[in-house]
C-alpha positions as CSV (number, residue, x, y, z in Angstrom):
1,X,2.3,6.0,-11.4
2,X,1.3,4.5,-14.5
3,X,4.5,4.6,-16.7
4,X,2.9,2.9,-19.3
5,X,-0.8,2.0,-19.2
6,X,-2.1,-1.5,-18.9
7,X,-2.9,-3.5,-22.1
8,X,-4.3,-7.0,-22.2
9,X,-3.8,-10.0,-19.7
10,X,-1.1,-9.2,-17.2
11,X,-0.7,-10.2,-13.7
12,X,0.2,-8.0,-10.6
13,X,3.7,-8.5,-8.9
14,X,4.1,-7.4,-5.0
15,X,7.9,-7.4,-4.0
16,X,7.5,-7.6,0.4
17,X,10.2,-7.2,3.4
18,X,9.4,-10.6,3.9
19,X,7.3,-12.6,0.7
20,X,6.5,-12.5,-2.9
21,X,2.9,-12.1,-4.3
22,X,1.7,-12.8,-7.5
23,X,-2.0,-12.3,-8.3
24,X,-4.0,-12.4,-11.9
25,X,-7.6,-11.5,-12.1
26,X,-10.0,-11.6,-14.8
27,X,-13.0,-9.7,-15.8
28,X,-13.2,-6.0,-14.2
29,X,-15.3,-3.3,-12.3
30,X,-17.4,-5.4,-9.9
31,X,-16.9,-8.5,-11.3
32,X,-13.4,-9.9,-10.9
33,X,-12.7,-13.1,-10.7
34,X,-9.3,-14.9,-8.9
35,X,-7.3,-15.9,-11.9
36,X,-3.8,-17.2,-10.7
37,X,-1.8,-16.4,-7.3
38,X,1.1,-17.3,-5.8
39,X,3.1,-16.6,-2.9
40,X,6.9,-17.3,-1.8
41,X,8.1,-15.8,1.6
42,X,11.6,-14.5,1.4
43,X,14.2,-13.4,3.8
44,X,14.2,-9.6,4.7
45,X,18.2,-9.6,4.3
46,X,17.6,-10.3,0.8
47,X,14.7,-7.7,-0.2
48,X,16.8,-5.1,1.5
49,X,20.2,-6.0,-0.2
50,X,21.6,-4.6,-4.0
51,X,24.0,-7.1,-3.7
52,X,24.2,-9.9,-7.1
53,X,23.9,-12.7,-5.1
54,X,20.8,-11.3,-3.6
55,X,19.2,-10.4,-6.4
56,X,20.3,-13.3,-8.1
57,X,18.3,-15.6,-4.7
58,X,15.2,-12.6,-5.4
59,X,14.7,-13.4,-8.8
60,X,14.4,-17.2,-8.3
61,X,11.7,-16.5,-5.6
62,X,9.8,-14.7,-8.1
63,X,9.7,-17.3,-10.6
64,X,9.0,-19.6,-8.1
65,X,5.9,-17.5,-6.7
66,X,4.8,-17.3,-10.5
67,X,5.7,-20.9,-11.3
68,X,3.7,-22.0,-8.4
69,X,0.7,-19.6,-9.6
70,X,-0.1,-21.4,-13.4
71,X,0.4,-17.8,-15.0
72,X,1.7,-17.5,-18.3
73,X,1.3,-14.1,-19.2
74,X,5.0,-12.1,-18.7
75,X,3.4,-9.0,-19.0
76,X,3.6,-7.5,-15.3
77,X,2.3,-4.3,-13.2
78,X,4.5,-3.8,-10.5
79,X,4.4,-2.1,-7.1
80,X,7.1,0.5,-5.8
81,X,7.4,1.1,-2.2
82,X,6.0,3.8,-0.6
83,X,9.8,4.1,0.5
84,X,11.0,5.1,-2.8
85,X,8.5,7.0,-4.2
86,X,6.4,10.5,-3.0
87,X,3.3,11.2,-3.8
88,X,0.6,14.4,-3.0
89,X,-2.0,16.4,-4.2
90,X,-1.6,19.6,-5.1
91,X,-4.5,22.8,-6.1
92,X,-3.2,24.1,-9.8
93,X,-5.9,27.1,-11.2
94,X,-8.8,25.6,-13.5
95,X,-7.0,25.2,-17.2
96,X,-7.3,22.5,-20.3
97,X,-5.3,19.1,-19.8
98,X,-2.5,20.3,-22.3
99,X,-2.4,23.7,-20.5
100,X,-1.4,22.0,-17.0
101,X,0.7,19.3,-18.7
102,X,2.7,22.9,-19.5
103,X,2.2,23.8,-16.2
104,X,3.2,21.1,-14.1
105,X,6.5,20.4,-16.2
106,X,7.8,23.7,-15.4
107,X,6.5,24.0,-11.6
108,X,7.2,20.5,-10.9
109,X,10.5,21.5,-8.4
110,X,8.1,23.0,-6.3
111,X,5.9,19.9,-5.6
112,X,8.6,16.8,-5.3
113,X,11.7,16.3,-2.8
114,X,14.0,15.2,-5.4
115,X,16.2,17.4,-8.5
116,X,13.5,17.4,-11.8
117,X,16.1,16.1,-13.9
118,X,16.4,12.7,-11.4
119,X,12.7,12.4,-11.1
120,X,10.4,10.3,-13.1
121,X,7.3,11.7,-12.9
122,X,3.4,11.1,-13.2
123,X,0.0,12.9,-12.5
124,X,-3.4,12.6,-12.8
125,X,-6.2,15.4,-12.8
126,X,-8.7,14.8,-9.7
127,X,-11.1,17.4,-10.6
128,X,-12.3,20.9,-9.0
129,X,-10.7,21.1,-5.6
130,X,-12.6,20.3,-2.6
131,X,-12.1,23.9,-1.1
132,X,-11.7,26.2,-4.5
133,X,-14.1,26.2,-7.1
134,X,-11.8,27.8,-9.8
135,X,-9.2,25.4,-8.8
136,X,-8.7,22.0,-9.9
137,X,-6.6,19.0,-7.8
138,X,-3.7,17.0,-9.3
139,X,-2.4,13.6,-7.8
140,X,1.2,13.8,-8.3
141,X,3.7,10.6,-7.6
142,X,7.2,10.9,-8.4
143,X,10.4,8.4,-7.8
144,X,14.1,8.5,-8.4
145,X,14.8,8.0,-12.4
146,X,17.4,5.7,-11.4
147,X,15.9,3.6,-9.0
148,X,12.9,3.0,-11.2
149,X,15.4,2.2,-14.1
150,X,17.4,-0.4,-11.7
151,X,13.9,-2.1,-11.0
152,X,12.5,-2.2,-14.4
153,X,16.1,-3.8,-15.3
154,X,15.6,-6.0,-12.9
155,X,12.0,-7.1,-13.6
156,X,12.8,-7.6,-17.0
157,X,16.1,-9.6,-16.3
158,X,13.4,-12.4,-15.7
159,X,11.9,-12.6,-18.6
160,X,8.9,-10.2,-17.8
161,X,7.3,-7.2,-19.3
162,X,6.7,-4.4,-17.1
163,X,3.5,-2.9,-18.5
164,X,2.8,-0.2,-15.5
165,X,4.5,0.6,-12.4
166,X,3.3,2.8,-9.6
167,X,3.5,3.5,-6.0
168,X,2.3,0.4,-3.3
169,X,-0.1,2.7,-1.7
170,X,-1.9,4.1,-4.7
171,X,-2.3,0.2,-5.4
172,X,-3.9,-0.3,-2.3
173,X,-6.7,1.7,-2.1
174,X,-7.7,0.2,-5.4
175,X,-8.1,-2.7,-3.8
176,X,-9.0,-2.0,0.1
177,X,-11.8,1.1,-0.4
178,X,-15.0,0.1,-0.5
179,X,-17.8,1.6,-3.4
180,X,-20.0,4.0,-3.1
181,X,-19.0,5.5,0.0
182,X,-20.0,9.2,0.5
183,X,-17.6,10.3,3.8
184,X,-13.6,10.3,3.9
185,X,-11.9,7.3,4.9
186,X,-8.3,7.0,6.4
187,X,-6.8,3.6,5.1
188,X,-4.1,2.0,7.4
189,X,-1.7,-0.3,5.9
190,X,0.5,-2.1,8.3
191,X,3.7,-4.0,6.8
192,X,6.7,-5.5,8.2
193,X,9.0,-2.1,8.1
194,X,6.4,0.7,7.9
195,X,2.9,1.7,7.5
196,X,1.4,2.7,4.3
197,X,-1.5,5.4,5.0
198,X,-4.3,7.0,2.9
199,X,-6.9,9.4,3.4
200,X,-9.8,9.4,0.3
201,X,-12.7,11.0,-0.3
202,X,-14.6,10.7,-3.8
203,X,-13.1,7.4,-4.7
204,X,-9.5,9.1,-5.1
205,X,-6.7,9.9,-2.5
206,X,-6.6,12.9,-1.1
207,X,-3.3,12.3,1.4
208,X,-0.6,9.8,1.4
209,X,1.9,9.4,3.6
210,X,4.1,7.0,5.1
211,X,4.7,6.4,9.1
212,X,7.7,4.4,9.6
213,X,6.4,1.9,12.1
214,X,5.5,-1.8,11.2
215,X,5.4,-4.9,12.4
216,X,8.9,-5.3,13.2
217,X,8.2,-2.0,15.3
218,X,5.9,-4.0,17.6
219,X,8.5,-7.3,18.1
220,X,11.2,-4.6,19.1
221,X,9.3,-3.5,21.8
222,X,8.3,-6.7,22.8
223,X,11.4,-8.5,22.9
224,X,13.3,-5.7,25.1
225,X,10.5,-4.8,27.4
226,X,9.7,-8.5,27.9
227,X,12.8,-10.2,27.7
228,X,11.7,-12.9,25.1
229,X,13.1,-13.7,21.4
230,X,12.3,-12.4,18.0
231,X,10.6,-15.6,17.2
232,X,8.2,-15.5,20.1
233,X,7.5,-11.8,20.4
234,X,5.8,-12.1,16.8
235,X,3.1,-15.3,18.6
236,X,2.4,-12.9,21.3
237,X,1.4,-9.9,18.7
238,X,-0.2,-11.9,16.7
239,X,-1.5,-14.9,18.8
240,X,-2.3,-12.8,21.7
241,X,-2.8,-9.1,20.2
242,X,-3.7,-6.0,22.2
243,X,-6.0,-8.4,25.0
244,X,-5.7,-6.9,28.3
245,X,-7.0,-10.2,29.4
246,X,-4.3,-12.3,27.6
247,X,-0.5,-12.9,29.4
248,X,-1.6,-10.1,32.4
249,X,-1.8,-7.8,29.9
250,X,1.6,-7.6,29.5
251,X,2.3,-7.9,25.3
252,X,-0.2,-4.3,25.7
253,X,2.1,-2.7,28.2
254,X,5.1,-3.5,26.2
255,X,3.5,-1.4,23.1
256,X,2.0,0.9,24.5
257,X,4.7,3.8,24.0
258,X,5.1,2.6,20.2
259,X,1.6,2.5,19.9
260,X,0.5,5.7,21.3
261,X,3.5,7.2,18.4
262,X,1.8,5.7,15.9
263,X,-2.1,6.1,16.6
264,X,-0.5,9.8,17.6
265,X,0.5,9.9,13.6
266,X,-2.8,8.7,12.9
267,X,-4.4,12.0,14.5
268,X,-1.8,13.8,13.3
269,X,-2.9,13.1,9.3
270,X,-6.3,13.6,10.0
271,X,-6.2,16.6,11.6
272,X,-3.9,17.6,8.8
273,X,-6.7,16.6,6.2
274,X,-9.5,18.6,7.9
275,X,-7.5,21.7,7.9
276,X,-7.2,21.5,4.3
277,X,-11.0,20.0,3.6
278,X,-12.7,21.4,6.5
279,X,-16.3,20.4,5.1
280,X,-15.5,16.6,4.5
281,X,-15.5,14.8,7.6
282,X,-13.4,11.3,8.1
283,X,-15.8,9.1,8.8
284,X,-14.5,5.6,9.5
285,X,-10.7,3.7,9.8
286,X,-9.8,0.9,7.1
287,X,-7.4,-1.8,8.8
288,X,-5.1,-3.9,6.6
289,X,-2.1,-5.8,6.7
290,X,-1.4,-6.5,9.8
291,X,-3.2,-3.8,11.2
292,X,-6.3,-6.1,10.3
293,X,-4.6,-9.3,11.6
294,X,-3.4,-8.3,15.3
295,X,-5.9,-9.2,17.7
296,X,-7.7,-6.2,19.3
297,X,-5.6,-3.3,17.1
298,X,-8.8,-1.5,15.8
299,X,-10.3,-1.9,18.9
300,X,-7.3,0.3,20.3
301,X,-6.5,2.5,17.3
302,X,-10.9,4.0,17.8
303,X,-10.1,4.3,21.5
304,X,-7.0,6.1,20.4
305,X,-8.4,8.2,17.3
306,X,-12.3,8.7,18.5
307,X,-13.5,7.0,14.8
308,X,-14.9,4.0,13.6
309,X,-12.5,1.7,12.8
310,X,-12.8,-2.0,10.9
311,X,-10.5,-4.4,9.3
312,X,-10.7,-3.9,5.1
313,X,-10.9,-6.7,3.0
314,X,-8.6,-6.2,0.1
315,X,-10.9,-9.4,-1.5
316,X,-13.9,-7.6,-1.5
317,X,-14.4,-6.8,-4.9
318,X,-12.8,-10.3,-6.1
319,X,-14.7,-14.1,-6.4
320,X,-12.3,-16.4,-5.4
321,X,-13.5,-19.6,-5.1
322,X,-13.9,-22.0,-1.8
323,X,-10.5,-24.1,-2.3
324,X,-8.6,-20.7,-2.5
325,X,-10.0,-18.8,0.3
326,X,-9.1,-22.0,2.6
327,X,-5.3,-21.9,1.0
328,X,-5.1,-18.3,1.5
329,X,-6.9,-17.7,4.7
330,X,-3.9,-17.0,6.5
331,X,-2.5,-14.8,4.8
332,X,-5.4,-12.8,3.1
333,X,-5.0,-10.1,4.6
334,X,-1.5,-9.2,3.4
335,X,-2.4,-8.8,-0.7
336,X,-3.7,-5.1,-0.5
337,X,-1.4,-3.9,-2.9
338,X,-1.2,-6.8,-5.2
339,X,-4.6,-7.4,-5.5
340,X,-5.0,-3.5,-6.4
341,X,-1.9,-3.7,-9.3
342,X,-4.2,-6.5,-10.2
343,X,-7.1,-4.5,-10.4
344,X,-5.7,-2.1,-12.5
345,X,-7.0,-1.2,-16.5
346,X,-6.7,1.2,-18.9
347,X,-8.7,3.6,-17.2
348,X,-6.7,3.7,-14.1
């Protein structure tokens, strides 16, 4: 949801449940190169509150997570959760670019969830649909006018130019798909509170969606099935994993009802995207967040699905030198969507 498109240096901002992520890249296509990053972890009670004094605490994480990261740019492209924003594709008949700018603005209440007049939103031609050549598919993302007002408000409060915004999992796939690939490819997304998913084919997505099981999903179950506390229930997950050979088998047992909902979700959207593009087959499963970093999940989720699966590398297309990749090691696998708002230019 490019609100305004990306000019010059600028650096990508990431606002988490539960951390801060500032990336800056340079160069482009193939050939980026780790600029600047930065990280700050933050308390959940604060990312979910409107309150002053939480935004007030917010803010100084920011700057400290930018402070930390040597930029100096303020110009920013920022991230909105999948939460607060919706996004599809929709088949519009064949026309010129100022003919379905005409059409969209007065069919747009029949694509998004919200009133027109309290929607902000964006588009982007795909090309001839998949599954009707004298049709042409349109990306469409919209969010609440007010909310994207109260966060550019926000954002700019610090000192910082908000150059683009768009929705986290858009960002994502920027950075997490892999070139030339010639199949479909579901991308999993696991956060604290929910998982981002995309299905892609062609290099753009095709389905978006968002399930609303995360990480903290996982803990619940383990800490009343297992008797244990918060604290610990997150080692076992992500110590211990899905193992059937680690504690008796018991952290698996203790998930295994949230887990069959969520690989069930999983099916769900795929079988959902082969009814609409029954030709293009889905042909692998990319992990990330901590879908990537829990021990033994893609092992379960191909069991589960019947396709490939493999943990994504949101760094793939980024050089980041030796000292970094030890400081960031641990947490590598959480900068999907940052690393994409990073990866962004004029042409995207």
């Amino acid at each position: 949801m490019a609100l305004v498109k990306s000019v010059g240096d600028f650096f990508g901002l990431d606002i988490g449940t539960n951390a801060v992520r500032v990336v800056q890249l340079s160069g482009g296509g193939q050939g980026w190169n780790l600029s600047h990053y930065g990280y700050a972890p933050v308390d959940a009670k604060t990312t979910a509150s409107d309150s002053p004094e939480a935004k007030r605490k917010l803010g100084e994480i920011i700057m400290t997570a930018i402070g930390q990261s040597g930029i100096k740019t303020r110009d920013v492209a920022i991230g909105l959760p999948s939460q607060k924003t919706f996004t599809t594709v929709i088949d519009v008949p064949t026309m010129s670019e100022a003919e379905l700018r005409s059409t969209i603005k007065y069919q747009i209440d029949q694509y998004i969830p919200m009133a027109v007049d309290e929607a902000k939103v964006d588009w982007v031609p795909l090309g001839q649909s998949l599954h009707d050549p004298k049709q042409q598919e349109v990306l469409l993302t919209s969010t609440a006018i007010s909310y994207a007002e109260e966060r550019l408000e926000f954002i700019e409060s610090l000192g910082l130019n908000v150059i683009a915004a768009e929705p986290d999992p858009i960002a994502m796939i920027r950075s997490l798909l892999p070139s030339g690939l010639t199949d479909a490819r579901l991308i999993v997304d696991m956060g604290e509170q929910s998982t981002d998913i995309a299905i892609t084919y062609a290099d753009a997505p095709r389905l978006v969606r968002t399930i609303p099981v995360g990480l903290s999903s996982l803990l619940k179950a383990i800490v009343t099935n297992l008797n244990v506390q918060e604290d610990q229930a997150r080692q076992f997950v992500l110590k211990f994993g899905l193992a059937p050979d680690r504690l008796d088998g018991q952290v698996l047992r203790a998930l295994e009802s949230t887990l069959d909902n969520f690989t069930s979700e999983l099916t769900k959207s795929i079988k959902f995207f082969q009814t609409r593009y029954p030709n293009t087959p889905v042909g692998g499963i990319l992990l990330a967040g901590y879908a990537s970093s829990t021990p033994r999940f893609g092992e379960y989720v191909a069991a589960k699905t019947g396709v490939k699966t493999e943990a994504a590398n949101p760094w793939q297309k980024v050089r980041v030198s030796q000292n970094d990749q030890q400081q960031l090691l641990p947490i590598m696998h959480e900068f999907a969507t940052v690393v994409g708002l990073a990866q962004r230019s004029n042409r995207s």
